[in-house]
Structure formats: C-alpha cells, structure tokens
C-alpha positions as a LaTeX table, in Angstrom:
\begin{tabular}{lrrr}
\hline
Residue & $x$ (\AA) & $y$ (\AA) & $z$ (\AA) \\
\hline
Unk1 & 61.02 & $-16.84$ & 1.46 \\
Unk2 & 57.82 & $-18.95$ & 2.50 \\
Unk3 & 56.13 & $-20.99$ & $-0.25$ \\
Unk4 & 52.68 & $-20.49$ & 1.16 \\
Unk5 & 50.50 & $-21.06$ & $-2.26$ \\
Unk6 & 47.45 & $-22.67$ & $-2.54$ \\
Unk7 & 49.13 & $-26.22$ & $-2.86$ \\
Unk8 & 50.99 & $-25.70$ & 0.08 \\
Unk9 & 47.82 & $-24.79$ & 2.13 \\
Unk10 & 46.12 & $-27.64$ & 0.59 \\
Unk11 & 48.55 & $-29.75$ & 2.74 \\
Unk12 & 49.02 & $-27.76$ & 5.81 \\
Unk13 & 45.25 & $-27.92$ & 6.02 \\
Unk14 & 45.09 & $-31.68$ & 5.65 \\
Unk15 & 47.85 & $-31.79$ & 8.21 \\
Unk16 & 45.53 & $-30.34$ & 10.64 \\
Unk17 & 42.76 & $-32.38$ & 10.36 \\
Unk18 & 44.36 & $-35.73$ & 10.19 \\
Unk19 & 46.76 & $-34.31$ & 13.18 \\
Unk20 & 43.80 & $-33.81$ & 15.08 \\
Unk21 & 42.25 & $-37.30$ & 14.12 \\
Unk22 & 45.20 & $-38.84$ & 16.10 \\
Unk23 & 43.99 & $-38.20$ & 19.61 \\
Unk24 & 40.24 & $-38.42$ & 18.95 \\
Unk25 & 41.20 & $-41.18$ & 17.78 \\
Unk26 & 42.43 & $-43.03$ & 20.64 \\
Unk27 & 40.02 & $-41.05$ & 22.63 \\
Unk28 & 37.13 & $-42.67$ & 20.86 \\
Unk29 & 38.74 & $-46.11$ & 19.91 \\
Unk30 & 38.03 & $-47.07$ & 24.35 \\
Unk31 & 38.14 & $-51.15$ & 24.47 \\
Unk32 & 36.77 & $-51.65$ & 20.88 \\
Unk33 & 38.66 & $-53.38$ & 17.88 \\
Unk34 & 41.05 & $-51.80$ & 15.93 \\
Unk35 & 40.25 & $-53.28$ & 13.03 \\
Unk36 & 36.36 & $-52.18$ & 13.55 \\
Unk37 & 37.48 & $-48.97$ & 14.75 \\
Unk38 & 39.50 & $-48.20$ & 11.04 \\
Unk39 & 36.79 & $-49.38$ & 9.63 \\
Unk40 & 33.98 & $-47.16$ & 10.84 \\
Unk41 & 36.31 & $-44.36$ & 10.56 \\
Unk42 & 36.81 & $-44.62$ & 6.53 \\
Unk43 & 32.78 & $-45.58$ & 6.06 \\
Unk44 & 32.27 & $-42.23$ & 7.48 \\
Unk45 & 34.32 & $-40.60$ & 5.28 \\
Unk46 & 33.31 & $-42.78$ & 2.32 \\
Unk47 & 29.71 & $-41.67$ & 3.23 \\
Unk48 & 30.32 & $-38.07$ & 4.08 \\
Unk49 & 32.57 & $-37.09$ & 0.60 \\
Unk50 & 29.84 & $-39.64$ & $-1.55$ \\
Unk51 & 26.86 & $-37.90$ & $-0.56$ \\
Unk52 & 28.84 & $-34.40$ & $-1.47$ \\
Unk53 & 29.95 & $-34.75$ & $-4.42$ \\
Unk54 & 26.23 & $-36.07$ & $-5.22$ \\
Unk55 & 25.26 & $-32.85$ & $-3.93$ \\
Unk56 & 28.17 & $-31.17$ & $-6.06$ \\
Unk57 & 27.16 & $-33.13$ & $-9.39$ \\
Unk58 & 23.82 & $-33.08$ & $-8.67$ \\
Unk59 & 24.04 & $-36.92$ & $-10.23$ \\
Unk60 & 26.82 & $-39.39$ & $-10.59$ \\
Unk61 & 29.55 & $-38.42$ & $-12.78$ \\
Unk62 & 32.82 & $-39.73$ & $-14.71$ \\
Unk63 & 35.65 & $-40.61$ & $-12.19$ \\
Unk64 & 37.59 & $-38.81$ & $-15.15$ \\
Unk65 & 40.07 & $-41.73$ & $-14.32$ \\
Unk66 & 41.85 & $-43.29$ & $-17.36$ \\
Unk67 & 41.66 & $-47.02$ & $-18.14$ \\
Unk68 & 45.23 & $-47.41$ & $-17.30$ \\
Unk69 & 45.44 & $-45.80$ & $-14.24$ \\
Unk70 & 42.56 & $-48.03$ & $-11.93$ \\
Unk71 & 45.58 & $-50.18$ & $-10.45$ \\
Unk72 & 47.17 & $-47.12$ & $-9.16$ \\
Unk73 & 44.07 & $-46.16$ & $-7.47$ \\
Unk74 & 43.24 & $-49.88$ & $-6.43$ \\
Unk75 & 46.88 & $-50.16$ & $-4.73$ \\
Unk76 & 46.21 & $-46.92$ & $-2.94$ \\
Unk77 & 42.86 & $-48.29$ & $-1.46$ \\
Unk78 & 44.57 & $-51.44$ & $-0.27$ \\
Unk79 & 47.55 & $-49.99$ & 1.59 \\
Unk80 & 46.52 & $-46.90$ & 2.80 \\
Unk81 & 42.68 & $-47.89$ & 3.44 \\
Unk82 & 42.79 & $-50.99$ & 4.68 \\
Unk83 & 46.39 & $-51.81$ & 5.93 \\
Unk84 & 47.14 & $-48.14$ & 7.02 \\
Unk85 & 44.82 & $-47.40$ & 9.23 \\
Unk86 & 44.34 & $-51.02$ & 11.12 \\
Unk87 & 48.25 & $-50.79$ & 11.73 \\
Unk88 & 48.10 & $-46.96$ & 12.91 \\
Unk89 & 45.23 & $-48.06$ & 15.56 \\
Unk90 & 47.38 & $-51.22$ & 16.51 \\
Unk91 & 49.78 & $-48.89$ & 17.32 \\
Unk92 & 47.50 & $-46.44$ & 19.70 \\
Unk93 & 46.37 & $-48.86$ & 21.71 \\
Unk94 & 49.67 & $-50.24$ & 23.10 \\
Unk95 & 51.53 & $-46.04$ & 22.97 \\
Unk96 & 50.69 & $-43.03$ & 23.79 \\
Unk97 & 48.97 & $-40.81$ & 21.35 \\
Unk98 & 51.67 & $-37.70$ & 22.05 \\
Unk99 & 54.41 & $-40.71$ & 21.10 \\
Unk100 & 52.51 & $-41.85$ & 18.32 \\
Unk101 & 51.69 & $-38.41$ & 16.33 \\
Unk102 & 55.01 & $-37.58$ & 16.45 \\
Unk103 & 56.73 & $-41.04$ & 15.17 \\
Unk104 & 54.30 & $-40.64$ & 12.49 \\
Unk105 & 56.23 & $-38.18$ & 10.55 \\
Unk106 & 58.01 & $-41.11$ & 9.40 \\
Unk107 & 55.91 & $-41.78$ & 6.83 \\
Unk108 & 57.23 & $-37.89$ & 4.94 \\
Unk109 & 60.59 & $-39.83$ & 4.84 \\
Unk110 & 59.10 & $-42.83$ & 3.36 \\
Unk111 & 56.82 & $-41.04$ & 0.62 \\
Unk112 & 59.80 & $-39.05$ & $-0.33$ \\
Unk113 & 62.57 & $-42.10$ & $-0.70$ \\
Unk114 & 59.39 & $-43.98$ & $-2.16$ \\
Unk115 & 58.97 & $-40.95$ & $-4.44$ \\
Unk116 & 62.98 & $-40.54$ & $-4.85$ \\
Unk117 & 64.02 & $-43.75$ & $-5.82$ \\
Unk118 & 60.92 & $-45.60$ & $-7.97$ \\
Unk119 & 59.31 & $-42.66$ & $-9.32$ \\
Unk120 & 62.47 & $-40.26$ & $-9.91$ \\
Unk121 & 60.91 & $-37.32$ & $-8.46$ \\
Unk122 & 63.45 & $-34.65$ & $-8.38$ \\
Unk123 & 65.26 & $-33.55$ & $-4.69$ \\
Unk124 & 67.72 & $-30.82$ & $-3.93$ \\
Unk125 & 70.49 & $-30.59$ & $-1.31$ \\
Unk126 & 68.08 & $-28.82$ & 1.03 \\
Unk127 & 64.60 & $-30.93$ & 1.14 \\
Unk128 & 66.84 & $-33.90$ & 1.37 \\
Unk129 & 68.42 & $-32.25$ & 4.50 \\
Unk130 & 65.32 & $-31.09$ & 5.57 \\
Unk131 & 64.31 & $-34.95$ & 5.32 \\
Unk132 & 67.41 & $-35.74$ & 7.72 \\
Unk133 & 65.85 & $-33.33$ & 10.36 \\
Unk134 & 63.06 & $-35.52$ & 10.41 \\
Unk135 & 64.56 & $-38.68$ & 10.50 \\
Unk136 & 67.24 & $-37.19$ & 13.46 \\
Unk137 & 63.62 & $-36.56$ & 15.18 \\
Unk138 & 61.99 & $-39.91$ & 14.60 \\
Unk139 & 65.43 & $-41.39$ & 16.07 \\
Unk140 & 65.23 & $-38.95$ & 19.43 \\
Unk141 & 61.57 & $-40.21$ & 19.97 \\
Unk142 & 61.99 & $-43.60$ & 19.58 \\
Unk143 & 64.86 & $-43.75$ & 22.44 \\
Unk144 & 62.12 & $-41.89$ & 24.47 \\
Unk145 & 58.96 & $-44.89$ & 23.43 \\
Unk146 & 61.57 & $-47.12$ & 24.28 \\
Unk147 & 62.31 & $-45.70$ & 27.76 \\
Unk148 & 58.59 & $-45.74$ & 28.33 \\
Unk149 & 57.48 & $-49.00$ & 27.35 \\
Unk150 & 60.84 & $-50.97$ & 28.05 \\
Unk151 & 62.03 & $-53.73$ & 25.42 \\
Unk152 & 59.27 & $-55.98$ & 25.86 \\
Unk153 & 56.63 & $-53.85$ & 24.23 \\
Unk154 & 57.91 & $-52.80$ & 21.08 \\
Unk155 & 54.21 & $-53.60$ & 19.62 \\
Unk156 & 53.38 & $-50.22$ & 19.33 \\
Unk157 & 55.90 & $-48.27$ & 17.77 \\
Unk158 & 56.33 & $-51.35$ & 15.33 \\
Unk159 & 52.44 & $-51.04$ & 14.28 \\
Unk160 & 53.10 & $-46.68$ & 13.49 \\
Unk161 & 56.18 & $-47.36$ & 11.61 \\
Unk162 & 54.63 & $-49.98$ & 9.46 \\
Unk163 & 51.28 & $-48.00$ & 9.02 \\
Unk164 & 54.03 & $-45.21$ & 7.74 \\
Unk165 & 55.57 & $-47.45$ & 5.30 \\
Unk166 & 51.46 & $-48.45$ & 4.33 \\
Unk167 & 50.61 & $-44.68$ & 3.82 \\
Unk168 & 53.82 & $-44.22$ & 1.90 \\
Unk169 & 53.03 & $-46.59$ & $-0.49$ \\
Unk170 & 49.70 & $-44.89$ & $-0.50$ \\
Unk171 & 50.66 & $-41.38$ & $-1.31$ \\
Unk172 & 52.93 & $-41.88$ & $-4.37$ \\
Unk173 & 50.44 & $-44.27$ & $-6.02$ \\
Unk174 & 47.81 & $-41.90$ & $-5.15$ \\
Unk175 & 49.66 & $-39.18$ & $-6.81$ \\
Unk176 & 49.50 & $-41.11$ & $-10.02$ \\
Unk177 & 45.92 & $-40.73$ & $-10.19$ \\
Unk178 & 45.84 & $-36.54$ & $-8.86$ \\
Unk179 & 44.59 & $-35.64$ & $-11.38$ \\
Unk180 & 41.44 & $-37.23$ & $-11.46$ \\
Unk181 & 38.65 & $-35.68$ & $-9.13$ \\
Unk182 & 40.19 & $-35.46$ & $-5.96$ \\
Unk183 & 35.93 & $-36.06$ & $-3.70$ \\
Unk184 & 36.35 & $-39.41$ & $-6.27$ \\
Unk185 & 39.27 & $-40.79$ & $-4.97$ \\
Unk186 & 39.07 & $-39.89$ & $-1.20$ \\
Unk187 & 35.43 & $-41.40$ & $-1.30$ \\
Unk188 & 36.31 & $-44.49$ & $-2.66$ \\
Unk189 & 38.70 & $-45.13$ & $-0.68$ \\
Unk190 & 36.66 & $-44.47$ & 2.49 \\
Unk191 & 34.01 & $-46.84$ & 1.18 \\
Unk192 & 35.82 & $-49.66$ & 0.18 \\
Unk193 & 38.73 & $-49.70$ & 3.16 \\
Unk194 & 35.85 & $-49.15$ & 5.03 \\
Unk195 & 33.61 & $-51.88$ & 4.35 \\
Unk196 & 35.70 & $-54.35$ & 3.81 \\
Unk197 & 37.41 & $-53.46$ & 7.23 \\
Unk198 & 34.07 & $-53.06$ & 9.04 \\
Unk199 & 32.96 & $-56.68$ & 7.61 \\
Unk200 & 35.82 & $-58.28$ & 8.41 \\
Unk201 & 35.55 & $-56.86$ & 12.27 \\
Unk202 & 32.16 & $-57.86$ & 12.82 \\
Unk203 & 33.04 & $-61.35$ & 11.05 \\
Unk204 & 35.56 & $-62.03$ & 14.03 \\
Unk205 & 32.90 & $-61.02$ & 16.47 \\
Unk206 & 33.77 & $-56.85$ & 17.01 \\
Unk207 & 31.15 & $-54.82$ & 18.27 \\
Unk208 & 31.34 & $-51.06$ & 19.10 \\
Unk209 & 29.80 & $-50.60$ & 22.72 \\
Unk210 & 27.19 & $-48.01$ & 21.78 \\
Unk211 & 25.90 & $-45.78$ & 19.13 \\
Unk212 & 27.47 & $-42.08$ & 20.73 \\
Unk213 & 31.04 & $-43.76$ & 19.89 \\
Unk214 & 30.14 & $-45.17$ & 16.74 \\
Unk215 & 28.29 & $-41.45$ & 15.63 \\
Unk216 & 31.26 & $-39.94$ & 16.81 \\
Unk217 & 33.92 & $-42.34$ & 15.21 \\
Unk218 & 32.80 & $-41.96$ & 12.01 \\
Unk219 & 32.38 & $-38.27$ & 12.28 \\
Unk220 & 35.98 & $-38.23$ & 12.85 \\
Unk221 & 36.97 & $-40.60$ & 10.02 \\
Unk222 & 35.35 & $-37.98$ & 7.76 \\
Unk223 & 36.87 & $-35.08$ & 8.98 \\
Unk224 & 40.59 & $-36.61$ & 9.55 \\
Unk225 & 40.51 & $-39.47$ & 6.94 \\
Unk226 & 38.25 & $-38.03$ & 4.33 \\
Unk227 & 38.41 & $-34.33$ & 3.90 \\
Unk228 & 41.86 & $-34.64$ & 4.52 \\
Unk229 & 42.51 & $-37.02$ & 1.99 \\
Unk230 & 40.72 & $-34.64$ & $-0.42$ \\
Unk231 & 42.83 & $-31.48$ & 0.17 \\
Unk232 & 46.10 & $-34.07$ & 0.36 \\
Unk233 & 45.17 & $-35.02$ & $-3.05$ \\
Unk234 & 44.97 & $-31.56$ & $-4.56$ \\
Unk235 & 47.95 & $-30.86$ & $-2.66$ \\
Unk236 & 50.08 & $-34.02$ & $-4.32$ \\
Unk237 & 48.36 & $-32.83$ & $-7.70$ \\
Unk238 & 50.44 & $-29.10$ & $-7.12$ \\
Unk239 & 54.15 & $-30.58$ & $-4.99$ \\
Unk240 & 54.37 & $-33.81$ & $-5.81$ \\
Unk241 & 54.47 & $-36.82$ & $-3.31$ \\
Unk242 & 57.77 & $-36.05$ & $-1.58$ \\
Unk243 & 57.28 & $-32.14$ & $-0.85$ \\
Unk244 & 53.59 & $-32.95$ & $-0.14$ \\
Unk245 & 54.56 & $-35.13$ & 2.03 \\
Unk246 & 56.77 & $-33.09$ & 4.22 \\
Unk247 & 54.36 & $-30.44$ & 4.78 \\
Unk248 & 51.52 & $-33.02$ & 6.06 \\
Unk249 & 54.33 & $-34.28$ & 8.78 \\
Unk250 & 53.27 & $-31.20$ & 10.67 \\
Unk251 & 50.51 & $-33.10$ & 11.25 \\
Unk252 & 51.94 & $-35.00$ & 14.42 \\
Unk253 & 53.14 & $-31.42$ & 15.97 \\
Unk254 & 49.18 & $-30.40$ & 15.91 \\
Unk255 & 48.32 & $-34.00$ & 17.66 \\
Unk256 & 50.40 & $-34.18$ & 20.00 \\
Unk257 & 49.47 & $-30.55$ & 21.16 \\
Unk258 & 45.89 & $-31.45$ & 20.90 \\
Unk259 & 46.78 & $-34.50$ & 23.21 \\
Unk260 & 48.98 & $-32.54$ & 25.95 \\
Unk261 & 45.72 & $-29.76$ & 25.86 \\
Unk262 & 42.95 & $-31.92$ & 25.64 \\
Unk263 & 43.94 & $-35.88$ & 27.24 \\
Unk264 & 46.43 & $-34.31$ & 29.99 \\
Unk265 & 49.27 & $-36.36$ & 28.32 \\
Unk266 & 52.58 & $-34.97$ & 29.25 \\
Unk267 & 55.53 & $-33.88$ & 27.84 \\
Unk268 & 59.75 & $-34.77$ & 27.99 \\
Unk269 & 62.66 & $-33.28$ & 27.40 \\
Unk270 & 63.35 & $-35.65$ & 24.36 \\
Unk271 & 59.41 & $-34.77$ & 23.24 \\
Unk272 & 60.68 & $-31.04$ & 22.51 \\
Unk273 & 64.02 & $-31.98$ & 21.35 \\
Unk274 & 62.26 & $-34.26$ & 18.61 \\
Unk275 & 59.75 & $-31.76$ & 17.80 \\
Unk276 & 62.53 & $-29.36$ & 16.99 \\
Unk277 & 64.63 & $-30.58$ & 14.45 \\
Unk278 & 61.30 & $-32.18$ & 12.99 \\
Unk279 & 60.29 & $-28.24$ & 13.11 \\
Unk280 & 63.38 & $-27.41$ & 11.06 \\
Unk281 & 62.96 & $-30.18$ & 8.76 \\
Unk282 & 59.74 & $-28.83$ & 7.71 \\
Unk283 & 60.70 & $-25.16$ & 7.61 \\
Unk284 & 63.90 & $-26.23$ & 5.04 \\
Unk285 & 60.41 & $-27.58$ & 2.62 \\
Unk286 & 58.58 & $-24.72$ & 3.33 \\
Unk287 & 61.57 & $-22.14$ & 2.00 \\
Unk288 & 62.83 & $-24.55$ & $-0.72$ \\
Unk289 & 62.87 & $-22.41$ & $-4.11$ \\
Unk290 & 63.04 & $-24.30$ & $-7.08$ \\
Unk291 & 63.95 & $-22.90$ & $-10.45$ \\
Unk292 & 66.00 & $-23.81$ & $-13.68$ \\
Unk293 & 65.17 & $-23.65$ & $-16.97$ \\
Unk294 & 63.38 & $-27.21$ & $-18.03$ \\
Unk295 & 60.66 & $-28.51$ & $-21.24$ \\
Unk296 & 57.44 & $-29.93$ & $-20.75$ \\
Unk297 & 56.93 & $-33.03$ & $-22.97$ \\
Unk298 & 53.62 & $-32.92$ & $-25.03$ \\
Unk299 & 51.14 & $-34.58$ & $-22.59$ \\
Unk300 & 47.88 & $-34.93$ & $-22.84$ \\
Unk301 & 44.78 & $-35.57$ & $-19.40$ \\
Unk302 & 42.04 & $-33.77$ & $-17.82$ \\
Unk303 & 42.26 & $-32.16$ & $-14.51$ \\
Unk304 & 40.45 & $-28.75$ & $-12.93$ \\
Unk305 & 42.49 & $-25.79$ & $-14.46$ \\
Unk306 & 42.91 & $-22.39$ & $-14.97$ \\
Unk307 & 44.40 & $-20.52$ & $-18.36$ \\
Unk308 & 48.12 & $-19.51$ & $-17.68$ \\
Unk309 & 51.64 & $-20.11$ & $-19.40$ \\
Unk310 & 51.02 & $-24.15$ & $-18.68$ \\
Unk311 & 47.33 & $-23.94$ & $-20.18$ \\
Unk312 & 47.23 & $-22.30$ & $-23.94$ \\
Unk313 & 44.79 & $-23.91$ & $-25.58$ \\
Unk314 & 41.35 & $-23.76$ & $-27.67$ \\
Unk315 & 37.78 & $-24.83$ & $-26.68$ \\
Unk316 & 35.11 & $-26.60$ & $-28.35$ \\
Unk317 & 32.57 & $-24.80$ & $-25.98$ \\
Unk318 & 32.00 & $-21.20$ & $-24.85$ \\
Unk319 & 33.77 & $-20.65$ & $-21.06$ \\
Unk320 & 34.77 & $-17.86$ & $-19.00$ \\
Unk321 & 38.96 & $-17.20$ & $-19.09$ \\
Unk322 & 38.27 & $-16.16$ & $-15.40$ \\
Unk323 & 36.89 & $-19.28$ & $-13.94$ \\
Unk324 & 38.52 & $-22.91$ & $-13.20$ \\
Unk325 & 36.93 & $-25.04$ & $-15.64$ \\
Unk326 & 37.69 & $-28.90$ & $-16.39$ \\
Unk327 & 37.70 & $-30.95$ & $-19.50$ \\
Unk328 & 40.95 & $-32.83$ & $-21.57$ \\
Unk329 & 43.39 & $-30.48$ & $-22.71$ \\
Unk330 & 46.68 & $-31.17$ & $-24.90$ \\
Unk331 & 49.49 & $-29.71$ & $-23.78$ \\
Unk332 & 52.17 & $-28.60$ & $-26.33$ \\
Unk333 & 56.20 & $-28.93$ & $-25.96$ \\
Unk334 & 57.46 & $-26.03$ & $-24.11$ \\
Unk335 & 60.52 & $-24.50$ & $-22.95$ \\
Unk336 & 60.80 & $-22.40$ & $-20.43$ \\
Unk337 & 62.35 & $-21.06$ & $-16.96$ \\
Unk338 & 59.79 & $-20.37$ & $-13.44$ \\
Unk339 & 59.92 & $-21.64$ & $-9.71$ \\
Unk340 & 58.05 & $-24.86$ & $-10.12$ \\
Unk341 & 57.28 & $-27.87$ & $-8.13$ \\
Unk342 & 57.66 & $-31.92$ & $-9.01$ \\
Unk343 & 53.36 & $-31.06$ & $-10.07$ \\
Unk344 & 51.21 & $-33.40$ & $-12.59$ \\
Unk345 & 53.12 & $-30.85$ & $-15.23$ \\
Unk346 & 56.57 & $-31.17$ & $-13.97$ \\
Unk347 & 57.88 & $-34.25$ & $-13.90$ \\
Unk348 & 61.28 & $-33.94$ & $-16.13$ \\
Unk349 & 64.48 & $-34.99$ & $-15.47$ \\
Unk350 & 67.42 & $-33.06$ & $-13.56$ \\
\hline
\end{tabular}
C-alpha cells in the first residue's frame, strides 16, 4: 500500500521543484561565479517567502522558535545555505547536470545515517534496504562520471557529494526546529545564505553579465530553494528527516528528465540502470507501514494543528474544531497503537 498523505506530498512536491532547479540551474549559472550564482539564488527566495508571509501576517510576527532551539536553526543556515549550495554549483560547472541530479540522491543516504546514528530516529529492515538501492545507484553512476570525465577531473562529482553531506547536515538540524513556522525558516535561510554569499562574490570581484540572468536566477532560487524548502519543512515536521529524505531523492529522477527534454543531454545504459534501483529504493519508502504499539512522553511546543487522538486539549479562546489553528499545546502521556511516522510527536524508542 502507498503512503501518499499530505506529508508525503509535502516532499514529493518539494522534490519537484528543487529537481527542476538543477538544470535551470546550470542553464542560467553561463560563465558567472558559483559562489554569486548561490547567492542570488537564496536572496530570491529569502525575498520571495519574506514578502509572503508579510502578506500572510499582514505584519511581522513571532518566529514561534524557542530560546533553545536558534543554534539548530543557525547550523542549518550555515551548511545548507551557504556551504550547500556553493559546493552543488562547484559541482555543475565541471559535470553534467543529468550526472549531477542523479548523484545527488546521496544526500537521502546521508540525512538518514545522520538521522540514524546521532539523532536515533527509528529504521526498519525495509527503508534501510530501500536506502541500499540508493546507494547501489549512486555507485553505478559514479563508474559512469568517471568514464566521462576520466581520473583527472574528479572536481565535480567531489563538489555534489560534499554539497550532499552539507544538505544532510542541514535537514536533520532543520528538523529540530519543524515545528516552528515553516515561511520563517525557509526565508531566513534564503536571506542570510544569500547575502552573505552574494557579498562575499562581489567582494572577490563576481559580476553577473546582465540583469535577464540575474531576474531569472533568483526567480529560480525561489521556486527550487525557497518554496521547496517550505513544503520540505512541513514534510520533515510529518516523516522525520530520514523518510523525508528519501522521498525528496526523487528529485534527481525529475532533473535529469528535465535535462534530457529540455538541454538535449543524453542518456547511458548505466544512466537507466542507476535510475532503477534508485526507483526501487524510493518505492520500498513509499510502501513502508509502520505500526506497534508505543507512549508519547508528556511534551509540550506550538506548531499548526488540528484536534485528533494526538491533540486533546482545552482553549483559552473560542476556535472552530474544524479548522487548523496554532498556539502552545501540552500534550499528555499516552499509550496507544496506529501507523505512525518518526513526526515532531513520535520520536520514542524501538
């Protein structure tokens, strides 16, 4: 059986912007810096997601971030705003885009053994084989980058795989903080990866070659980096880093077809074979059904919520039981037996 909930789509829909960012990407990036490149791309999206959730508060409002928990969104920001994306860009310009979408879905395997090993988050026999798949994959399409750059250029697939290990860094301290307002996060990030990238650039002499490229760079930072980020974020809030994770590595599948349709790139035998057992990786995640009988500890945040057998508790203000609402809630110890994900309520032990 599919899991195709709203936490699931969350990701697959991130997956297909940031997929499609990939080859844009490269498309737009022509002879300018990297580094300015990254940079433009995240101050669109810090723009873009500031200026709606203005719209959305009508004013500026609470993060709804907790004292404690500004390092975990201050990490984030510097490896997956700033290092990430410089790295990932690196890596375009000396690959293809085709080869470098699909040795991106690295970083799944990374934000899940990140996930597995320092955070604890829980893995069955069959999302940790689906994370082999992927790995299996990664392996085929490196031995085909290496048979088309030769052993002198190993540049490229160096700068993806450590943009991977960046962005996993990224998603499990992000998920620390998914609970918070999901437009706060992603635009923060964009602005702050993005200026300090975009200063640093034009401090070693960068300039973009005209204004079309920069228009259209940072339109794609917002779409690919920024909303994105936001429906990644309420998709770690509902799977967890290492589930959310998988699902966004279909994200290379969607840009390397959009670079084969689009940039005439072409395809190899060990393309198709990689993109296969990648395929099956993902499809293991997407049919994983998790269920056992497990007690929430009392816990205690605020996050965007509905009333259900999780959320059983009073108001100090008249609301509608139909209608999302936020505010801090208490939850209660509770025992109890439904499929569940590794979510911001299900973190116990196994």
């Amino acid at each position: 059986m599919v899991n195709l909930n709203r936490n699931v789509l969350y990701a697959l829909l991130a997956a297909l912007l940031f997929g499609a960012s990939t080859p844009f990407a490269k498309a737009v990036m022509g002879g300018n810096s990297p580094l300015l490149v990254g940079g433009v791309m995240y101050l669109g999206s810090g723009l873009g997601l500031g200026l709606a959730r203005l719209v959305r508060d009508r004013a500026w409002a609470p993060s709804g971030i907790e004292a404690g928990q500004w390092r975990w969104l201050i990490g984030a920001i510097f490896f997956g705003g700033v290092l990430g994306p410089v790295a990932l860009l690196l890596g375009l310009a000396h690959t293809s885009a085709s080869t470098a979408s699909l040795l991106l879905n690295l970083e799944a395997v990374l934000t899940a053994l990140i996930a597995w090993t320092v955070f604890r988050e829980n893995a069955d026999r069959r999302v940790v084989l689906g994370m082999v798949l992927v790995v299996l994959g990664g392996a085929v399409l490196s031995w085909q980058a290496a048979a088309e750059l030769g052993p002198a250029d190993w540049v490229g697939p160096a700068a993806i795989v450590a943009a991977c290990i960046f962005w996993a860094i990224d998603n499990n301290l992000t998920r620390k903080v998914s609970a918070s307002d999901a437009l706060f996060i992603a635009a923060s990030k964009g602005l702050i990866a993005g200026i300090v990238n975009t200063t640093l650039a034009l401090f070693l002499g960068a300039v973009f070659s005209n204004v079309s490229a920069f228009i259209a760079t940072m339109f794609v930072g917002l779409l690919g980096y920024g909303v994105s980020l936001v429906l990644f974020v309420l998709a770690l809030r509902g799977l967890g880093a290492a589930r959310t994770g998988a699902y966004f590595s279909t994200a290379p599948f969607i840009g390397a077809a959009i670079a084969f349709v689009f940039f005439g790139e072409t395809s190899t035998p060990q393309f198709w074979l990689a993109a296969g057992l990648m395929g099956a990786g993902v499809w293991l995640h997407l049919t994983e059904h998790h269920n056992h009988d497990h007690t929430h500890g009392a816990l205690a945040h605020a996050h965007r919520h509905t009333h259900d057998a999780h959320h059983d508790h009073p108001h100090a203000f008249e609301w509608d039981a139909n209608q999302p609402h936020t505010h801090w809630h208490e939850h209660a110890v509770l025992h109890h037996k439904h499929p569940h994900f590794p979510d911001i309520h299900h973190q116990h032990p196994h």
